[in-house]
Structure formats: structure tokens, C-alpha cells
N, C-alpha and C positions, 0 to 999 in steps of 0.2 A: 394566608387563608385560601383555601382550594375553591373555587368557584362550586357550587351545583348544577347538575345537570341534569335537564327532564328528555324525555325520547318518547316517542308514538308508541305505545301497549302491543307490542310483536302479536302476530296471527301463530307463528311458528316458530324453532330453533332456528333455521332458517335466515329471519330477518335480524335476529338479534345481534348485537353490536356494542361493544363492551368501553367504556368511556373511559377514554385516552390518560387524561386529564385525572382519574380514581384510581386509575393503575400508577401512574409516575405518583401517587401519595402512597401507595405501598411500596414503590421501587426506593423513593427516597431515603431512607430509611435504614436498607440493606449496602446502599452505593454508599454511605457516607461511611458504614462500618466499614467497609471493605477500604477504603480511601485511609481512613486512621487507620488501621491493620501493616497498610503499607507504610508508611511512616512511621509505625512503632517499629516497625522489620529494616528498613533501609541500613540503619548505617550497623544494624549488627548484622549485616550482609545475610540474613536465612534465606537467599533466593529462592532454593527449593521449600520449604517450608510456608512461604509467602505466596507463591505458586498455587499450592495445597489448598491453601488457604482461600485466596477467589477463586480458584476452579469450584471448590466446594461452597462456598455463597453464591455465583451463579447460579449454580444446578438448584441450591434451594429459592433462590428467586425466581427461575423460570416454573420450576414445580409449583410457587406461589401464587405465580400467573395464570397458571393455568387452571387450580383448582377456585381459585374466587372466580374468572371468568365462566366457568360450570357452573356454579354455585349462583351465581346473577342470571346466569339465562335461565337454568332450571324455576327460578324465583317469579321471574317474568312469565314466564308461561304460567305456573301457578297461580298467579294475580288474574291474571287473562282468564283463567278457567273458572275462579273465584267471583268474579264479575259478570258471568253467562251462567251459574246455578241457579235455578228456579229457587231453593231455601235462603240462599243469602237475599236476594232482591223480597221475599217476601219478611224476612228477619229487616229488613230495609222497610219498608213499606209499613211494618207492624210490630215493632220491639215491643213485643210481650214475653213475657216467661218461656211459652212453649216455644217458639220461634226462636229467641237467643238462645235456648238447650241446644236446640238444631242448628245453630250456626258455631256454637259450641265445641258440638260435636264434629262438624267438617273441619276445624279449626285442628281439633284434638287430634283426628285421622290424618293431618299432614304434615302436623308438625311428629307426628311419631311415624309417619314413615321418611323423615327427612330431618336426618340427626344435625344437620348443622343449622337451622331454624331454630332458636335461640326462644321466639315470641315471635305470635301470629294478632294482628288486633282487628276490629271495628273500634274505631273514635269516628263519635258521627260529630255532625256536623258544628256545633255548640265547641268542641276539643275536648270534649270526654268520653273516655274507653267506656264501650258497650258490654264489649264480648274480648277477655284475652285470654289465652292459652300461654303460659311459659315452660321452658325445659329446667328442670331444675334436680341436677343430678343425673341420675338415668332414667326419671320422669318428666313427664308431661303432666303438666299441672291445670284448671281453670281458675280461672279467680272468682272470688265468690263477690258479691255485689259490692261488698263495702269494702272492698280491698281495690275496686277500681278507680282511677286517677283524672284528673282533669290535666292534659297536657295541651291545649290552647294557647300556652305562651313557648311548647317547644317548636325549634326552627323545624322540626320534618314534618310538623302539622302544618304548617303557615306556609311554606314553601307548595307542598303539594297540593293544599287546598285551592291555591291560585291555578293549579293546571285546569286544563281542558279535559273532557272524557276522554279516556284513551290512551293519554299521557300519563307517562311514570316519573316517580323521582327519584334520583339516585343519589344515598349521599355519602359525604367524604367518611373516614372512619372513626369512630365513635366509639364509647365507652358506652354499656349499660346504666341507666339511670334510674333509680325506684326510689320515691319518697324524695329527694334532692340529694341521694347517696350514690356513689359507684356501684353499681351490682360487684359482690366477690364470687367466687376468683374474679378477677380483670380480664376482661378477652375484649381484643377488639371487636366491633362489631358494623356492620354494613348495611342501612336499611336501603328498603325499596319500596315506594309502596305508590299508589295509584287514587284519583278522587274515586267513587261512587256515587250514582243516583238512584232511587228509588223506578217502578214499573211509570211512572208519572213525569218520568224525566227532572225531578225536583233532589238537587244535590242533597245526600245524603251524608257525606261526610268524607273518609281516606279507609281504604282497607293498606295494611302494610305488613311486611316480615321482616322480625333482626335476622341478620345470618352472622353466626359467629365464624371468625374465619379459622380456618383448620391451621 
């Protein structure tokens, strides 16, 4: 079991710094095929072919590395910009109809300008989803009131609600879950997501994003 890991809410690209610890859980994974690969190759001597073979899982491991660590800091700054909107703080302050539209709507605007955003939420403070937006197909979806969930007993509610403002959580990779089912197709997925509070400083609950990994 991979540990979690929480980090101070980045000001900039700049500070952000990608957990050691969540990358060797995606490296894992690719080393161990390449390890059996070799051992199926050995004693039918395909040295060249074998060769081939981890030169070409490298290059997609390092390619993997590098686009979830874009993909997290992009995410992080997003959370950070999400948490200094005047509309979310008062959809904080005042979940009524017209205000959840409006936080709807900021929702709607990034998860469709950021194709690997998976789900954008508000679960306030209780572990039930406010406001979600999902990607579903080559749309961006809301959920309509009675389609949202109480996830209160999920570990990335519980985990992050213990943080400090400011503080993110990062966690290991996951499968989509709706209703107690796998989201289909299967993609792994990476959350991140940070507490909120209300203009009153009175914790309001977790703002978070999936990112499906590419």
C-alpha cells in the first residue's frame, strides 16, 4: 500500500514538486514487465529483440513521467486559482441554486478546456457532492441534483479533510468509482484535491479533480 501524500497548495509552476513516492507506483508496474520480458527472452537468446524491447518501455516510462507530472502541477495550480474565485467562496458561503449554476459553470469551463480532467467536484463538508461536472465521452457532463453521492466513507474525502488550508492531497492511482461500480472503460485515475473554507474561515468541505492518466 503506497503511503499518501499531502504538500503546501503551490503559489506557482515554479514551486511544485511531484511525489516521489506516486511516480515509483506508476514505474512499478512497467519495471516488472520489462523484468518478465527478459526472462521470457533469455534462454531463447533474442538479444536484439530484448534490447528492443526495454529501450522501447523506457522511452514509454519516461514519456509517462513526464506527462502525469504536467498533468499534477497543471491540477495544482488550478485548485489554487479555484480557492481565490470570488464565485466559488460565495457558492461556499451560500449553496443555493443560482450560486451552485455558477460554480457549475467554472467547473464546466475547465474541465473542457483540460481534456484529461476526468471530474471536477465540491463535496462539502458533511462528504456529499455539491457541484460535479464529469467527462463522459467527448463531453463534459453536470450532474443533476439527484444523481449526486455522498462519498464520506471515501479515503480522498477523509484523508483531505484532515489537511490544513493550503494543503493538497495527492493520491495513489485509482480506478473511477460511481454508485459502488468501476466507471467503464477502466482508466486509471489520479486525484488531487485540497480542504476549502467559506469568506468566515469556517471549513467548507474538499474542492478535488480526477485526472485520467493519458
Amino acid at each position: 500500500m503506497v503511503s499518501h501524500e499531502k504538500h503546501a497548495l503551490p503559489a506557482n509552476s515554479q514551486n511544485l514538486r511531484f511525489p516521489v513516492r506516486q511516480f515509483l507506483l506508476l514505474c512499478i508496474p512497467v519495471a516488472v514487465t520489462i523484468f518478465a520480458t527478459a526472462l521470457a527472452f533469455k534462454d531463447l537468446r533474442f538479444n536484439a529483440q530484448l534490447d528492443q524491447i526495454i529501450a522501447t518501455e523506457q522511452t514509454h516510462l519516461n514519456q509517462l513521467g513526464g506527462y502525469v507530472a504536467a498533468d499534477v502541477s497543471t491540477s495544482l495550480i488550478h485548485l489554487r486559482a479555484l480557492t481565490q474565485e470570488a464565485a466559488v467562496t460565495t457558492a461556499l458561503d451560500s449553496p443555493n441554486p443560482r450560486t451552485l449554476q455558477e460554480l457549475q459553470s467554472i467547473f464546466l469551463t475547465m474541465a473542457n478546456r483540460n481534456p484529461t480532467y476526468q471530474q471536477i467536484r465540491w463535496i462539502d463538508q458533511t462528504g456529499v457532492e455539491r457541484v460535479r461536472v464529469t467527462r463522459e465521452g467527448g463531453r463534459v457532463l453536470a450532474a443533476e441534483a439527484e444523481d449526486l453521492q455522498d462519498r464520506s466513507d471515501r479515503y480522498y474525502f477523509t484523508a483531505t479533510r484532515g489537511l490544513l488550508t493550503g494543503e493538497v492531497y495527492i493520491s495513489h492511482l485509482d480506478m473511477n468509482v460511481e454508485n459502488y461500480q468501476v466507471g467503464m472503460p477502466v482508466r486509471p485515475i489520479l486525484r488531487v484535491a485540497t480542504p476549502v473554507q467559506g469568506s468566515n474561515n469556517r471549513k467548507r468541505g474538499i474542492l478535488i479533480i480526477n485526472i485520467t492518466l493519458r
